[in-house]
C-alpha positions in Angstrom: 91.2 94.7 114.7 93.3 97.7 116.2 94.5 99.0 119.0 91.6 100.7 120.6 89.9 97.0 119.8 92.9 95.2 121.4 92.6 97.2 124.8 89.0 96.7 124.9 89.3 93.0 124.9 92.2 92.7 127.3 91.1 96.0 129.9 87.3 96.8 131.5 85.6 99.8 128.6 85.9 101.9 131.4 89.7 102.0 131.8 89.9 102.2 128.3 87.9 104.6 127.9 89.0 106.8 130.7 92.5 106.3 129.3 91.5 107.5 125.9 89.5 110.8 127.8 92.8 111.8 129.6 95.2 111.0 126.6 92.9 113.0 124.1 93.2 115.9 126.9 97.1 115.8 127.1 97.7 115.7 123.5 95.8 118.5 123.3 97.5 120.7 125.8 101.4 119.8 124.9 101.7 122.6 122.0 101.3 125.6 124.2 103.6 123.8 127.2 105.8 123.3 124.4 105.5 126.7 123.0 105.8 128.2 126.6 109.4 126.3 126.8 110.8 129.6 124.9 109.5 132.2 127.4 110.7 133.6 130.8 111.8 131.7 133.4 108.6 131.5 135.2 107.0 130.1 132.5 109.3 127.8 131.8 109.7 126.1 134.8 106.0 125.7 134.6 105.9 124.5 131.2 108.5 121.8 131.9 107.2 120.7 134.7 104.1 120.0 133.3 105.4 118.5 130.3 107.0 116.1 132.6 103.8 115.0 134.2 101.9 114.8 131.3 104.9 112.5 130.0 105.2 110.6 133.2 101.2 110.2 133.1 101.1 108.8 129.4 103.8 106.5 130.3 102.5 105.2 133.9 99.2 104.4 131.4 100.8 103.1 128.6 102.5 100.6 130.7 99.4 99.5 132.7 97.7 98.9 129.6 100.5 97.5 127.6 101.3 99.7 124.9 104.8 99.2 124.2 105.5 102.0 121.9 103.7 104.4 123.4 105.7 103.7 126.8 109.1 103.5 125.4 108.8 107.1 123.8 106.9 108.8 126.8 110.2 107.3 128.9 112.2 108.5 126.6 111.0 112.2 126.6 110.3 112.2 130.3 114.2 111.3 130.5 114.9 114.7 128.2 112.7 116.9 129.8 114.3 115.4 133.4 117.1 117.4 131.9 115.4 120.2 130.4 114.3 120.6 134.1 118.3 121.5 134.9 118.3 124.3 132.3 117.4 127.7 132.0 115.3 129.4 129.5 114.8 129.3 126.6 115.7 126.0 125.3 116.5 126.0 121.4 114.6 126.5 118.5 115.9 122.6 118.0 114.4 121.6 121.1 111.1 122.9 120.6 110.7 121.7 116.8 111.8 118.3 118.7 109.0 118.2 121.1 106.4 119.6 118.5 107.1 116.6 116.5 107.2 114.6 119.3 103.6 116.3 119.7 102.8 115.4 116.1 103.6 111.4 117.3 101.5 111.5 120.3 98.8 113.0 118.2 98.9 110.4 115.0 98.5 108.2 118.0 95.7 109.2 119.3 94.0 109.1 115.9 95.2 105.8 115.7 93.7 105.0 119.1 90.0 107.1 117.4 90.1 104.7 114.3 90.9 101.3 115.8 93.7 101.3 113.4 97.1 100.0 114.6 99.5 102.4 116.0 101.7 104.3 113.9 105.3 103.6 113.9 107.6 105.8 115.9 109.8 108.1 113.3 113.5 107.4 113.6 114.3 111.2 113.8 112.6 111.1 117.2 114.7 108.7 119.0 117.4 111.9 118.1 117.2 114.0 120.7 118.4 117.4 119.9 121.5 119.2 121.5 119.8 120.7 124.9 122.4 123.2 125.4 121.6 126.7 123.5 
């Protein structure tokens, strides 16, 4: 048994499987936020922004449905991009290869999440957040 078995036994199929709609969808879309972090101003403050609400989003369901790991890293990107909100463009070429594996976490997940496996383990070099200053 997996994950995606594990929430279906402890949540209604339709929260679980509205969860697993709107996560697909987010994963999906952070790449080009991410990519859009090294662009003009106005597209950075768009791209952050909605990095942080996808973030906050992934966390708010990861905590109602009790995925642990899942939660602890959205809270702890939402945290850097609460500061990435402070900064003006573009953030470094460190930062951005940071979220993209960040990215690359969120989407093993997901897979995970697809094949009832159990969820991957969070790779140490993301609890490293790179310097956010250019």
């Amino acid at each position: 048994m997996g994950i995606r078995s594990d929430l279906e036994a402890d949540f209604d199929f339709e929260i679980v499987d509205e969860f697993l709609d709107h996560f697909a969808i987010m994963v999906e879309s952070m790449e080009i936020m991410i990519m859009d972090l090294s662009y003009n101003e106005a597209m950075y403050k768009r791209a952050v922004d909605e990095l942080f609400r996808v973030f906050h989003n992934i966390k708010s369901a990861s905590g109602y449905l009790k995925i642990t790991t899942m939660f602890k890293l959205a809270s702890f990107v939402e945290d850097a991009l609460e500061s990435l909100r402070k900064m003006q463009p573009p953030v470094s070429p460190e930062t951005i290869d940071w979220l993209l594996s960040i990215n690359d976490m969120f989407a093993q997940w997901q897979d995970d999440l697809k094949l009832d496996n159990e969820l991957s383990k969070i790779k140490y070099a993301l609890l490293k957040i790179p310097d956010l200053e250019k």
